[in-house]
Backbone as CSV, one residue per row, in Angstrom:
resi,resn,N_x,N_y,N_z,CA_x,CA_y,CA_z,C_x,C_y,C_z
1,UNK,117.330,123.292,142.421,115.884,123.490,142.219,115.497,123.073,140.795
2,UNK,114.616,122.222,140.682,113.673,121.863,139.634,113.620,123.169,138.253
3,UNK,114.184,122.983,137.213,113.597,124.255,136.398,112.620,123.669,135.819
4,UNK,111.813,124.452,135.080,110.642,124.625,134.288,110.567,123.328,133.344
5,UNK,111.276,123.314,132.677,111.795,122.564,131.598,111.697,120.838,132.254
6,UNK,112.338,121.117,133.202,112.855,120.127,133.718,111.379,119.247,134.447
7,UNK,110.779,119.805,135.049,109.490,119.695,135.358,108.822,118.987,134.391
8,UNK,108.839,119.736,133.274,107.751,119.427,132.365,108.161,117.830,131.681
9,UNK,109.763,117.411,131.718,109.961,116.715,131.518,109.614,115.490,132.061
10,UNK,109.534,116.072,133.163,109.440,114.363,134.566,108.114,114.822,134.311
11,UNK,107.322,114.872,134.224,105.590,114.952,134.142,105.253,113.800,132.841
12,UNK,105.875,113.940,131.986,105.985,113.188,130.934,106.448,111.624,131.491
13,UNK,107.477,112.073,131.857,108.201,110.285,132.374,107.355,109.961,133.156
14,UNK,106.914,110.525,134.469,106.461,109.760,135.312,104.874,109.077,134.605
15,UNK,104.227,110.209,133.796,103.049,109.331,133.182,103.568,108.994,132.051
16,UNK,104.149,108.461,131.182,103.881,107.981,130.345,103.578,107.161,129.458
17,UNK,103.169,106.397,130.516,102.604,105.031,130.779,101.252,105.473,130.259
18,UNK,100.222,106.055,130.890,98.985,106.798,130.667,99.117,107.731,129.605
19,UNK,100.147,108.467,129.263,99.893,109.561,128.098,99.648,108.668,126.949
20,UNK,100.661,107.131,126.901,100.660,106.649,125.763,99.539,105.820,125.508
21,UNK,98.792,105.250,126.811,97.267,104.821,126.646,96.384,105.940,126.389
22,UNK,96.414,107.080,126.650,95.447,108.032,125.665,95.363,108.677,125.271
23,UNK,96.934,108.521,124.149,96.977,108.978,122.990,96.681,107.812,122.226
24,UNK,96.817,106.604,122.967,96.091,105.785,121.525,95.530,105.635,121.669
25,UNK,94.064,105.959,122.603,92.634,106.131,122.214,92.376,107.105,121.454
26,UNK,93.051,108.017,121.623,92.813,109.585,120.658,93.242,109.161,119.575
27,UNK,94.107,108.653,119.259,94.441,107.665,117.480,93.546,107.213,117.154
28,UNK,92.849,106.319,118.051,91.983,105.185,117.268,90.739,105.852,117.134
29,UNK,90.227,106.905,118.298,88.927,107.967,117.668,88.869,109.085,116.849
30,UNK,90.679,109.118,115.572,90.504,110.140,114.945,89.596,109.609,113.674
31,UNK,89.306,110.928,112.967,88.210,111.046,111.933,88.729,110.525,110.683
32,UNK,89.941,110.280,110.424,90.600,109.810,109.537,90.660,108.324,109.471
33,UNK,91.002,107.385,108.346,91.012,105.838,108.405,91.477,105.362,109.791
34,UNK,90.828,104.140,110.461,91.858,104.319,111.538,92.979,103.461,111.422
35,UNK,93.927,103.663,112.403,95.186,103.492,112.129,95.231,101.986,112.267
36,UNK,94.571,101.227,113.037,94.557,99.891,113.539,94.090,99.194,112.579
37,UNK,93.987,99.395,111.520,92.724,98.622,110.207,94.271,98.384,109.538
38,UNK,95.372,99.431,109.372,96.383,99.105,108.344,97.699,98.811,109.185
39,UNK,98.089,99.158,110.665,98.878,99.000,111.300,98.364,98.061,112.558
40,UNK,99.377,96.930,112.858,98.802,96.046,113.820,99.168,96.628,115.103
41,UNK,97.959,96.509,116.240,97.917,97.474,117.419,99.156,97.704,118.249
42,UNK,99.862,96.401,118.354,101.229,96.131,119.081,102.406,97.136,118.240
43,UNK,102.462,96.855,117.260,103.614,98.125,116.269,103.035,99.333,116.680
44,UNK,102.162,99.750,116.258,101.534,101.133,116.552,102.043,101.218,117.982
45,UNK,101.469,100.333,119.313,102.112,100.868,120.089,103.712,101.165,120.786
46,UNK,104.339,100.103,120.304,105.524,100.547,120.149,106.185,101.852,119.549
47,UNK,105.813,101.718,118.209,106.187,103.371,117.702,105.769,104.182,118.199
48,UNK,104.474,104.336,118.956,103.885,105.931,119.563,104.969,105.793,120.741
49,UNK,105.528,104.741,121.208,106.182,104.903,122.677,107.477,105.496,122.695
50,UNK,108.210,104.521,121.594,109.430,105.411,120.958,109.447,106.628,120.449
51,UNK,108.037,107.568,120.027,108.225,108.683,119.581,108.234,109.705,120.971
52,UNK,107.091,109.290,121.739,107.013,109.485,122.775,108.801,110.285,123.340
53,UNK,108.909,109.041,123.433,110.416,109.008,124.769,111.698,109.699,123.699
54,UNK,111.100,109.913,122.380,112.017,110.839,121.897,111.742,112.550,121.687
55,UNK,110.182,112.385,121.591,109.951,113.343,122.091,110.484,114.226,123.370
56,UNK,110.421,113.537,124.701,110.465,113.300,125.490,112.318,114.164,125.804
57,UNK,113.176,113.557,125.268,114.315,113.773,125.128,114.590,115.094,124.216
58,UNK,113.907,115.323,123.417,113.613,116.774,122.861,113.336,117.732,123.681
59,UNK,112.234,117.831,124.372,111.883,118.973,125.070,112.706,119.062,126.099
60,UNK,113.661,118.257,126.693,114.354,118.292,128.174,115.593,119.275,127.541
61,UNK,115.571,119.228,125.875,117.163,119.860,125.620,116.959,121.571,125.827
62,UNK,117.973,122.032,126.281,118.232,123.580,126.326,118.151,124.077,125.281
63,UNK,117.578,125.441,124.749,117.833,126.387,123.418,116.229,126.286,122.582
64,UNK,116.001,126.792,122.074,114.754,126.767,120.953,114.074,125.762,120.562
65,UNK,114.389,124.822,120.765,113.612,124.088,120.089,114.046,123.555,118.714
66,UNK,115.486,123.524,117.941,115.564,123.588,116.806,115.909,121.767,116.770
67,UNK,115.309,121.100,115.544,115.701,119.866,115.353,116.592,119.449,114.587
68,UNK,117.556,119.627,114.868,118.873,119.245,113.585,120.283,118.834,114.209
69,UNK,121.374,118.604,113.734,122.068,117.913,114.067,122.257,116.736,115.222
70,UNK,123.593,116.216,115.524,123.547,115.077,116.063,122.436,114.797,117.095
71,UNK,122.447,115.636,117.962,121.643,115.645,119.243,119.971,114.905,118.397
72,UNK,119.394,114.934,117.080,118.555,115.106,116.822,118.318,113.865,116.019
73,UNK,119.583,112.732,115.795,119.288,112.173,114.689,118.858,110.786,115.175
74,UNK,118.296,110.284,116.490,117.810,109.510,116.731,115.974,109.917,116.470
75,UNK,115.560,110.697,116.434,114.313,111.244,116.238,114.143,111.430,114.688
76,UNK,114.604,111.870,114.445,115.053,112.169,112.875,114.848,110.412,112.065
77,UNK,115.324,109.296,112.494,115.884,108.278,112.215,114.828,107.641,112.463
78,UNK,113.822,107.797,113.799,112.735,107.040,113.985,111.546,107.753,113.626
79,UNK,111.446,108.797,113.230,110.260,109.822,112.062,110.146,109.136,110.851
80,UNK,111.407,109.155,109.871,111.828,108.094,108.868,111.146,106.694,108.860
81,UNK,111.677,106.187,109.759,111.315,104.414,109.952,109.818,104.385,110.090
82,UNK,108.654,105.343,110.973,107.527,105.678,110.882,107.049,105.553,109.904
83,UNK,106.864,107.051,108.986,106.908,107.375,108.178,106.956,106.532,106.762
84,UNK,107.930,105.435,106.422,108.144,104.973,105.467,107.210,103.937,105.854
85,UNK,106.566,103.527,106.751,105.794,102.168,106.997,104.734,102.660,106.720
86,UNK,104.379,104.050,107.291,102.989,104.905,106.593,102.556,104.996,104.810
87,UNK,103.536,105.097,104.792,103.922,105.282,103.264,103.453,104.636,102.065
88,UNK,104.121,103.501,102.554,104.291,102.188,101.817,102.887,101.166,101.966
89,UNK,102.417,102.033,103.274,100.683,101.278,103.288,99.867,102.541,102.934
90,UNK,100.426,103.124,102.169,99.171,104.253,101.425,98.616,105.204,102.384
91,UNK,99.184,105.676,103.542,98.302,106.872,104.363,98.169,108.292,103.627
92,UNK,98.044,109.043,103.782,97.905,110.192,103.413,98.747,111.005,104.423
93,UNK,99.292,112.066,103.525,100.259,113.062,104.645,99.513,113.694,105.790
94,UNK,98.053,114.333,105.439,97.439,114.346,106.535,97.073,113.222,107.090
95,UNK,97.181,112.198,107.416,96.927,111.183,108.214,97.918,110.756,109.155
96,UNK,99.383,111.110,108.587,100.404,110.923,109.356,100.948,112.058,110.046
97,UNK,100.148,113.495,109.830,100.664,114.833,110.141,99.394,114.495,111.987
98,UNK,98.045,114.327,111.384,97.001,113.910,112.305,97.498,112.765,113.970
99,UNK,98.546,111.806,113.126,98.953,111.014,114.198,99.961,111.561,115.002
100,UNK,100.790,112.564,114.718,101.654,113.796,115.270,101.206,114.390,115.886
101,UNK,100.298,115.502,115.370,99.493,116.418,116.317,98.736,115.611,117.415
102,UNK,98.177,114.308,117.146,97.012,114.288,117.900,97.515,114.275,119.720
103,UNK,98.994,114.189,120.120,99.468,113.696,121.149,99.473,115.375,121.755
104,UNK,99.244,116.363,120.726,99.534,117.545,121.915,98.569,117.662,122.739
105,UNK,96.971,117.612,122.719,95.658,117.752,123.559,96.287,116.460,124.929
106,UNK,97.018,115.108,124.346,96.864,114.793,125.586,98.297,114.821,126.438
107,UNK,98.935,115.558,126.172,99.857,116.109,126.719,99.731,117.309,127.715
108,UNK,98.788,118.156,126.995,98.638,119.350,127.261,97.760,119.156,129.178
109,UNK,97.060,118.068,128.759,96.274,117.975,129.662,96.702,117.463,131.013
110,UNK,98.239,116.710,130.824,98.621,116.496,132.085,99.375,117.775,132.510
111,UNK,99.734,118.992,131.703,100.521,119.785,132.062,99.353,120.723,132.394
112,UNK,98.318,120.726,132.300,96.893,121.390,132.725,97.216,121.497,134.232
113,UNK,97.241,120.209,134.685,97.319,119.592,136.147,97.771,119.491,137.088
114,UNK,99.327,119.691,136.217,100.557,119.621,136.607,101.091,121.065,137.201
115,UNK,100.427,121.895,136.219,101.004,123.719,136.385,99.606,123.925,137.103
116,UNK,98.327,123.513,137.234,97.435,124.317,138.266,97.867,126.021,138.378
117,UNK,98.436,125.515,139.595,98.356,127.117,140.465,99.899,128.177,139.688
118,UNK,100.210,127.702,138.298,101.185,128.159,137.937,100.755,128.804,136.299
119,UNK,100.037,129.532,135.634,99.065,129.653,134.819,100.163,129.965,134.125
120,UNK,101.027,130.949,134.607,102.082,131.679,133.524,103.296,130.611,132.899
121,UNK,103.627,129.417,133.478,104.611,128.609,133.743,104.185,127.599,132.393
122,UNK,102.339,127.407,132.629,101.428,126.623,132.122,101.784,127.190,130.599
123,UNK,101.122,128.470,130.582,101.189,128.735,129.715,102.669,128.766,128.329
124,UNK,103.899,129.321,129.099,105.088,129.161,128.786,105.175,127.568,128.184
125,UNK,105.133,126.823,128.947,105.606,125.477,128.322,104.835,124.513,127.276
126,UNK,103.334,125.187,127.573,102.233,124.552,126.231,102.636,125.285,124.722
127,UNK,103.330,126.983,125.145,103.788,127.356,123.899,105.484,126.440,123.381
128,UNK,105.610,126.153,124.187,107.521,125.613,124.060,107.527,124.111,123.413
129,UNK,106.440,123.554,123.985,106.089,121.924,123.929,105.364,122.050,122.411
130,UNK,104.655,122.744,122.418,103.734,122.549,120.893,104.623,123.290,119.470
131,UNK,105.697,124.173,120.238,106.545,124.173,118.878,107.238,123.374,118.402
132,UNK,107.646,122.816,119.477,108.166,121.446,119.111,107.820,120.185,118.588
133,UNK,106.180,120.187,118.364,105.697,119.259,118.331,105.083,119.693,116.653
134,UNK,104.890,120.994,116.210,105.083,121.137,115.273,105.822,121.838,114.191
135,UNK,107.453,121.153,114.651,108.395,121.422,113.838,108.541,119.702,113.477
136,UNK,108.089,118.916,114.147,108.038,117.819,113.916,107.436,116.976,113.253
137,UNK,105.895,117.918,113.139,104.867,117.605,111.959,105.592,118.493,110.609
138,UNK,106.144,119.332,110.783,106.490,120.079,109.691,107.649,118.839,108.750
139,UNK,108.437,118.643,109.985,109.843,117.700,108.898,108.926,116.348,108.535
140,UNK,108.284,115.527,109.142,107.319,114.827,109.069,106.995,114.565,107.604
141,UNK,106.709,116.142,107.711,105.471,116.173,106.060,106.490,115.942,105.027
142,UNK,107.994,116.906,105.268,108.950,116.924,104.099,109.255,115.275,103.947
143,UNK,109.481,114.528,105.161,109.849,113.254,104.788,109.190,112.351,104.249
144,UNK,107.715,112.567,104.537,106.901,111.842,103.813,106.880,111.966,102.393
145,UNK,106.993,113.751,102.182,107.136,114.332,100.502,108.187,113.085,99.791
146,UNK,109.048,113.074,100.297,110.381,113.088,99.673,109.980,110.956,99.645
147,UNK,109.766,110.214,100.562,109.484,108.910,100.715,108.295,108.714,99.834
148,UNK,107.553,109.114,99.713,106.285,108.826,98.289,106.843,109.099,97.199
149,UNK,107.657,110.185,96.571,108.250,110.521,95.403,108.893,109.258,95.594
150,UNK,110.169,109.076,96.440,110.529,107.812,95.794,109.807,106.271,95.414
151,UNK,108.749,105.888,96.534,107.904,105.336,96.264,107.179,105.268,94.194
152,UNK,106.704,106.902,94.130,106.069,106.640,92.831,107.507,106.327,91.970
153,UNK,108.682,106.937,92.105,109.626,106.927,90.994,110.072,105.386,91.033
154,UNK,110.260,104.385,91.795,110.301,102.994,91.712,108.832,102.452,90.764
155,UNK,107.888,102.660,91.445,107.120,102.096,90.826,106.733,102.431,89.337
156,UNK,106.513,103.305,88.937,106.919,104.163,87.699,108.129,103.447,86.966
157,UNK,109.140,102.940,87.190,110.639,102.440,87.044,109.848,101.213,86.502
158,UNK,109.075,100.156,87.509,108.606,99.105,87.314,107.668,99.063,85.997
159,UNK,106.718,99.938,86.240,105.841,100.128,84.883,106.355,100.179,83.731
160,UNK,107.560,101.080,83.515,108.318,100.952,82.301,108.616,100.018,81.970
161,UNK,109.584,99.338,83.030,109.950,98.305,82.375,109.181,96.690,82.158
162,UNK,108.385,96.913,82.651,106.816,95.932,82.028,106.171,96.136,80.914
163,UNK,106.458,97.550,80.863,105.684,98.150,79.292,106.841,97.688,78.574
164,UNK,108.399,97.889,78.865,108.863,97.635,77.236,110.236,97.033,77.495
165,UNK,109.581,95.684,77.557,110.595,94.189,78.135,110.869,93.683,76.934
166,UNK,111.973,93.284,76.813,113.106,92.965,76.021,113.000,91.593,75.970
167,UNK,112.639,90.330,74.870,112.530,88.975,75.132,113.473,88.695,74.506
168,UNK,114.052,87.421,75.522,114.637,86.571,73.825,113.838,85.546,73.833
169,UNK,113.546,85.517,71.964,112.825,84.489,72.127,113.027,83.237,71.237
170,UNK,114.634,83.496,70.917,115.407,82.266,70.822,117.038,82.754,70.249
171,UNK,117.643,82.515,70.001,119.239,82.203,70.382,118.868,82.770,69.187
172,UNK,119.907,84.424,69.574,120.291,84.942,68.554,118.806,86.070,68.247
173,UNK,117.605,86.056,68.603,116.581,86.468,68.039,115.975,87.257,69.232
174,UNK,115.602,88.619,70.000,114.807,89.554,70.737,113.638,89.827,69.642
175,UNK,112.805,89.966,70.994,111.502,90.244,70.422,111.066,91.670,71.335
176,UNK,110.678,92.796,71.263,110.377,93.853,71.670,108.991,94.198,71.520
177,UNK,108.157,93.942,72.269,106.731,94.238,72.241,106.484,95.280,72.666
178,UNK,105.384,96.429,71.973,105.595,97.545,72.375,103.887,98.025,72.761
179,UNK,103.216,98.145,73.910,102.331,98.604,74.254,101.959,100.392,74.375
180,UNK,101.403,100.799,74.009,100.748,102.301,74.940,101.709,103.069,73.781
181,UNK,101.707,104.615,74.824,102.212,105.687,73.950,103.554,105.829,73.827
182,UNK,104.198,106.370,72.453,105.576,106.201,72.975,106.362,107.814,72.878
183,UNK,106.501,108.096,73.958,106.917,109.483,74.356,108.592,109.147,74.267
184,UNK,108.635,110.922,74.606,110.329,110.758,74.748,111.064,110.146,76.014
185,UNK,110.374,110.385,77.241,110.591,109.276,78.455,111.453,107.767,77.484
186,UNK,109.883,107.335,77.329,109.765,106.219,76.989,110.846,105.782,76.261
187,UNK,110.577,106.808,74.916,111.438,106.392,73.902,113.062,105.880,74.823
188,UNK,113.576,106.948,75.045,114.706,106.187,75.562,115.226,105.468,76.797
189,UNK,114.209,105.405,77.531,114.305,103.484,78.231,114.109,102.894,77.526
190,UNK,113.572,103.174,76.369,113.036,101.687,75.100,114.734,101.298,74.458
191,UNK,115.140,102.315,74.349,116.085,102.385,73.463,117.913,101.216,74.269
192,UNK,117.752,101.859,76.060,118.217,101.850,76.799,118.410,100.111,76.825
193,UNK,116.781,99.551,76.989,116.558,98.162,77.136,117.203,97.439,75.686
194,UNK,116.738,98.111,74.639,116.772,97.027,73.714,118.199,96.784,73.268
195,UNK,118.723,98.074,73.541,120.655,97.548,72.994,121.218,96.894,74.539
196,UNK,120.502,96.932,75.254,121.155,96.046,76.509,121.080,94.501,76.029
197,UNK,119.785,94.156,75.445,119.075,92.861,75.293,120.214,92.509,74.304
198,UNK,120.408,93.417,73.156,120.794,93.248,71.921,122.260,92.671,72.556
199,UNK,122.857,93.485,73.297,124.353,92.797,73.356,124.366,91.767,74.569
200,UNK,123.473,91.461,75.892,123.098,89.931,76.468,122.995,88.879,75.828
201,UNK,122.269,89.264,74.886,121.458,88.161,74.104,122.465,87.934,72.792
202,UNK,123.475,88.972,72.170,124.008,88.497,71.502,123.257,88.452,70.050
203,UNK,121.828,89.188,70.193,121.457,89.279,69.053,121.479,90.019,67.893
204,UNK,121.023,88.526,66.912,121.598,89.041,65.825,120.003,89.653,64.809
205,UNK,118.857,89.584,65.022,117.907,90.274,64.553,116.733,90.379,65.590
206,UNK,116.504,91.693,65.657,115.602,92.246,66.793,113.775,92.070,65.921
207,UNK,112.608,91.882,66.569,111.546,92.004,66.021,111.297,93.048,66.859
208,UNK,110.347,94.128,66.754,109.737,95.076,66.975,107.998,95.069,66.940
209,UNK,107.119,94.506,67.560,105.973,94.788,67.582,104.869,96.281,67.673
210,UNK,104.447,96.635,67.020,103.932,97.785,67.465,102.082,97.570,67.278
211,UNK,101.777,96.798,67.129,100.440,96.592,67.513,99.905,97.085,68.567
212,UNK,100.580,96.859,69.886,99.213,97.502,70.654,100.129,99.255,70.839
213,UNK,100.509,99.765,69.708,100.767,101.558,70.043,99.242,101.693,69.628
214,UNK,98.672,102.865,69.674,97.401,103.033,69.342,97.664,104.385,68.008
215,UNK,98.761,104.944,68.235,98.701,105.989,67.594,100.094,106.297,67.192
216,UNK,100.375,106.227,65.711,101.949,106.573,64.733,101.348,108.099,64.235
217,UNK,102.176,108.869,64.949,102.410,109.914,64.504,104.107,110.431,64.170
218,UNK,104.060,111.818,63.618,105.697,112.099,63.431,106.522,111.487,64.837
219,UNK,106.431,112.226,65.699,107.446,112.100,66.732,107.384,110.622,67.189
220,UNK,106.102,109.786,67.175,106.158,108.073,67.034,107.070,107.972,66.413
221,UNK,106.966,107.934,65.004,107.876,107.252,63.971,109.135,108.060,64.137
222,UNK,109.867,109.306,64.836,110.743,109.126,64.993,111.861,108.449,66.266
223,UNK,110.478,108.041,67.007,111.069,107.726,68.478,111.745,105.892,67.689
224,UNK,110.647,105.623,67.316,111.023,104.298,66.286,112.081,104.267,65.312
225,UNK,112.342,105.141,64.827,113.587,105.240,63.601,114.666,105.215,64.527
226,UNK,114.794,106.376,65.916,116.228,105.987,66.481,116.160,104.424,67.453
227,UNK,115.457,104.158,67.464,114.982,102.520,68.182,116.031,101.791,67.197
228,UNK,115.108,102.261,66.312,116.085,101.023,64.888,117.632,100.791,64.634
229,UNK,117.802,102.772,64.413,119.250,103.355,64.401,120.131,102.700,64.858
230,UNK,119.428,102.823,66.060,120.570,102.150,67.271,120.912,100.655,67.395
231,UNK,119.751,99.787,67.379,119.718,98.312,66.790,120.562,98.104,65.816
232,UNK,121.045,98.633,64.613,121.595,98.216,63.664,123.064,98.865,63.611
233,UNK,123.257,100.156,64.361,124.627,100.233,64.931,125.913,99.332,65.804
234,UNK,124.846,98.370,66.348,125.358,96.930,67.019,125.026,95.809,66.404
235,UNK,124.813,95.723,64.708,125.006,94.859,63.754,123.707,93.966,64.132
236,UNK,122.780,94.417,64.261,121.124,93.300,64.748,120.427,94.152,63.220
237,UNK,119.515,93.236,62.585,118.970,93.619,61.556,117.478,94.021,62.313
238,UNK,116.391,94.732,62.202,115.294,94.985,62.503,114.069,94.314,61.393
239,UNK,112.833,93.792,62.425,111.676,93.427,61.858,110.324,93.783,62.392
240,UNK,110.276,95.175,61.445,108.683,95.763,62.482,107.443,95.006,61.776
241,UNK,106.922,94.260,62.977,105.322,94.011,62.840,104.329,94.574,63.927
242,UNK,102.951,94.461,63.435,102.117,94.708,63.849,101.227,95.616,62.916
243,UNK,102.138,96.199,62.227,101.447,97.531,61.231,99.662,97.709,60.587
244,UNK,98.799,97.591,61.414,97.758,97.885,61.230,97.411,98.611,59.871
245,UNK,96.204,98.452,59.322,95.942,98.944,57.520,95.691,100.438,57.941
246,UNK,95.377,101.029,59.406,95.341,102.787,59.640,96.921,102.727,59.527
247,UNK,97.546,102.163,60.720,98.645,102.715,60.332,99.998,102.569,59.471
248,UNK,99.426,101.842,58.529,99.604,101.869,57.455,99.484,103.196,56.813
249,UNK,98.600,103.251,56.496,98.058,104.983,56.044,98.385,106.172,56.732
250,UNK,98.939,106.056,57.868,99.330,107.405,58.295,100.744,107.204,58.211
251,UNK,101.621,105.986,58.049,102.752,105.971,57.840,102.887,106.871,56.343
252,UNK,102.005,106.567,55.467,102.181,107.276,53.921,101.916,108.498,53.962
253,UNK,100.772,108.659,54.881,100.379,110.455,54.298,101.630,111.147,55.408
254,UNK,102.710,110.518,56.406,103.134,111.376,57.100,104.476,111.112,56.099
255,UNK,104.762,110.361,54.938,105.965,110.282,53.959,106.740,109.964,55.245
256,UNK,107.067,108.467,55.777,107.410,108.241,57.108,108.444,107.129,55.972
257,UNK,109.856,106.994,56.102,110.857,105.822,54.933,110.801,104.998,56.062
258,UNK,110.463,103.759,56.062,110.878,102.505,56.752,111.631,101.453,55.584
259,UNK,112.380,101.803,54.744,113.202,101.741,53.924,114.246,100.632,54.811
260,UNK,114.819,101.030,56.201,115.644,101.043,56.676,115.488,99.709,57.345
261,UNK,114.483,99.176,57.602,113.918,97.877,58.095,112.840,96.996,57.669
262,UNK,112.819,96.150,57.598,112.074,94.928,56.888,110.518,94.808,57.937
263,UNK,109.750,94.713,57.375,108.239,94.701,57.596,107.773,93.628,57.856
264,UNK,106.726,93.434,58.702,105.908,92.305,58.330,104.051,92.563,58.896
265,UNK,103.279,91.837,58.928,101.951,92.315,59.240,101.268,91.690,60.307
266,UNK,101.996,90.896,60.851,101.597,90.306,61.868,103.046,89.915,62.772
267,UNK,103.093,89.341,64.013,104.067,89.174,64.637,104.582,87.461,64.157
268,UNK,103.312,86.698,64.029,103.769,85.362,63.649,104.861,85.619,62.242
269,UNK,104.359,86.512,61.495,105.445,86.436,60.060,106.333,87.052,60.558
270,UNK,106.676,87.776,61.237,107.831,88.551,61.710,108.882,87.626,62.464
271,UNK,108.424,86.668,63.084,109.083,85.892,64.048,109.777,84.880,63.112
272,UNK,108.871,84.280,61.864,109.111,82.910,61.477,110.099,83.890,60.334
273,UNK,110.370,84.914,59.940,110.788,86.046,58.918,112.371,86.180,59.635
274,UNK,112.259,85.922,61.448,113.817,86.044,61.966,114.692,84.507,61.943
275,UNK,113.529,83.546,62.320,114.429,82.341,62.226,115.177,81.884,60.683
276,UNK,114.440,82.999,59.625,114.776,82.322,57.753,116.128,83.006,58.350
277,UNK,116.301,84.416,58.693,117.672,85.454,58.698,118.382,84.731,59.416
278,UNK,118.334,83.864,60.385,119.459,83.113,61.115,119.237,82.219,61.032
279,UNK,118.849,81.333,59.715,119.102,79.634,59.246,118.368,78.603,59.685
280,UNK,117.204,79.440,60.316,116.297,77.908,61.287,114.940,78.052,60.333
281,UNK,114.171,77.110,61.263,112.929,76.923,59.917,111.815,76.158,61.036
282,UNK,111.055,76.673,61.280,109.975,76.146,61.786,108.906,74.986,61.323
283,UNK,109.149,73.791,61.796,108.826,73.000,61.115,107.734,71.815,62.002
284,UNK,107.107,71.441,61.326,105.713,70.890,61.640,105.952,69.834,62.174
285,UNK,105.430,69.519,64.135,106.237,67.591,64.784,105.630,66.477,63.893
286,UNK,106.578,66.041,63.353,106.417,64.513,63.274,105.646,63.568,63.687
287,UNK,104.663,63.388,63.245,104.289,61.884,64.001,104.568,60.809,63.843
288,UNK,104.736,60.061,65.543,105.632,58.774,65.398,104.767,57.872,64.615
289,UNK,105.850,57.012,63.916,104.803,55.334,62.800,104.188,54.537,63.938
């Protein structure tokens, strides 16, 4: 004899041909962006079908309802693969929690139909089916948590290292341009990059730009002193330009020693200041007789 469970399962298979045509009308009339503007209709329907039929394979299993181990990691695996495509096109967790839930109303409704003259049976399996359906929005949300963090921490990764790229900008000579604020983050990816450059590159005097910092304060100028430190521990001489006539002045009233490295006031003197230290000389083309 047919159990309960079992029922509810083949109700699913036999429509789900139709559940999955309107649940993706119920997708495409939710109140949220719709899904078809950022996902092309054919993917979308594929993935609702595969969630579907894993769904599907969920509720037929014996015991609570719990989603975890093996039995679980094909669902688990295609939540993920979802999920990260959501992600990566900017949805919102409620938007992807919304495309989860939205399949219980039309679920519910073939089991409306299905249990008729069975109210208690009805009732039993709309509570059994919808826990399941949101333990699934629940891991859902954690995976999404956890797939955007990595998302921002790459991109974040990228920003850094755009903010404080390491040039060479000729044999023997890095140039370190330094934009924005320089925190302790910062400071040591700065630090991280430039003795990487320093021993790639083989160089033998680093320039240091600090023109576009906006603001030398103490903990600036010391994020900069171990910048230097470290540069000249791997035998590279240092050449800070950019030094603005403010910060100039707050270098003095903060009694800040740049003693330790050679100056210049612009980046052009700083540059033509590294080729004198390693024997070259910038010199004006020739014109042919």
């Amino acid at each position: 004899m047919e159990t309960d469970r079992e029922k509810t399962e083949n109700i699913i298979y036999k429509n789900r041909k139709a559940i999955l045509d309107d649940w993706m009308e119920k997708i495409k009339k939710l109140s949220v962006s719709p899904f078809t503007e950022r996902i092309p209709e054919a993917q979308l329907m594929k993935q609702s079908y595969d969630l579907l039929e894993m769904l599907r394979q969920e509720i037929s299993k014996p015991g609570n309802g719990e989603i975890a181990g093996k039995e679980s990691e094909k669902l688990l695996s295609l939540l993920r693969n979802i999920i990260s495509i959501r992600a990566e096109q900017n949805f919102s967790s409620s938007e992807t929690a919304a495309y989860i839930f939205s399949l219980k109303d039309v679920l519910f409704r073939y089991f409306r139909d299905s249990f008729a003259d069975a109210p208690g049976i009805l009732q039993q399996e709309v509570m059994r089916v919808s826990s399941i359906i949101d333990r699934v929005g629940i891991i859902s949300f954690d995976i999404y948590s956890e797939i955007r963090e990595d998302i921002i921490n790459r991109q974040s990764k990228a920003i850094m290292e755009l903010s404080t790229p390491v040039i060479k900008a000729w044999d023997g000579i890095v140039l370190l341009p330094l934009v924005g604020i320089i925190d302790t983050v910062r400071s040591q990816e700065m630090i991280e990059r430039l003795l990487q450059g320093i021993v790639d590159n083989e160089a033998r005097v680093v320039v240091i730009d600090i023109s576009g910092v906006p603001v030398i304060d103490t903990k600036v100028a010391q994020h900069l002193m171990k910048t230097v430190t470290a540069a000249t521990m791997l035998g590279s001489e240092v050449i800070l330009t950019g030094i603005s006539p403010e910060i100039a002045q707050t270098i003095i009233k903060l009694d800040i020693d740049l003693g330790v490295m050679r100056t210049r006031g612009s980046l052009k003197a700083g540059i033509e200041d590294a080729f004198q230290l390693c024997g070259l000389k910038i010199m004006p083309k020739k014109e042919n007789a």
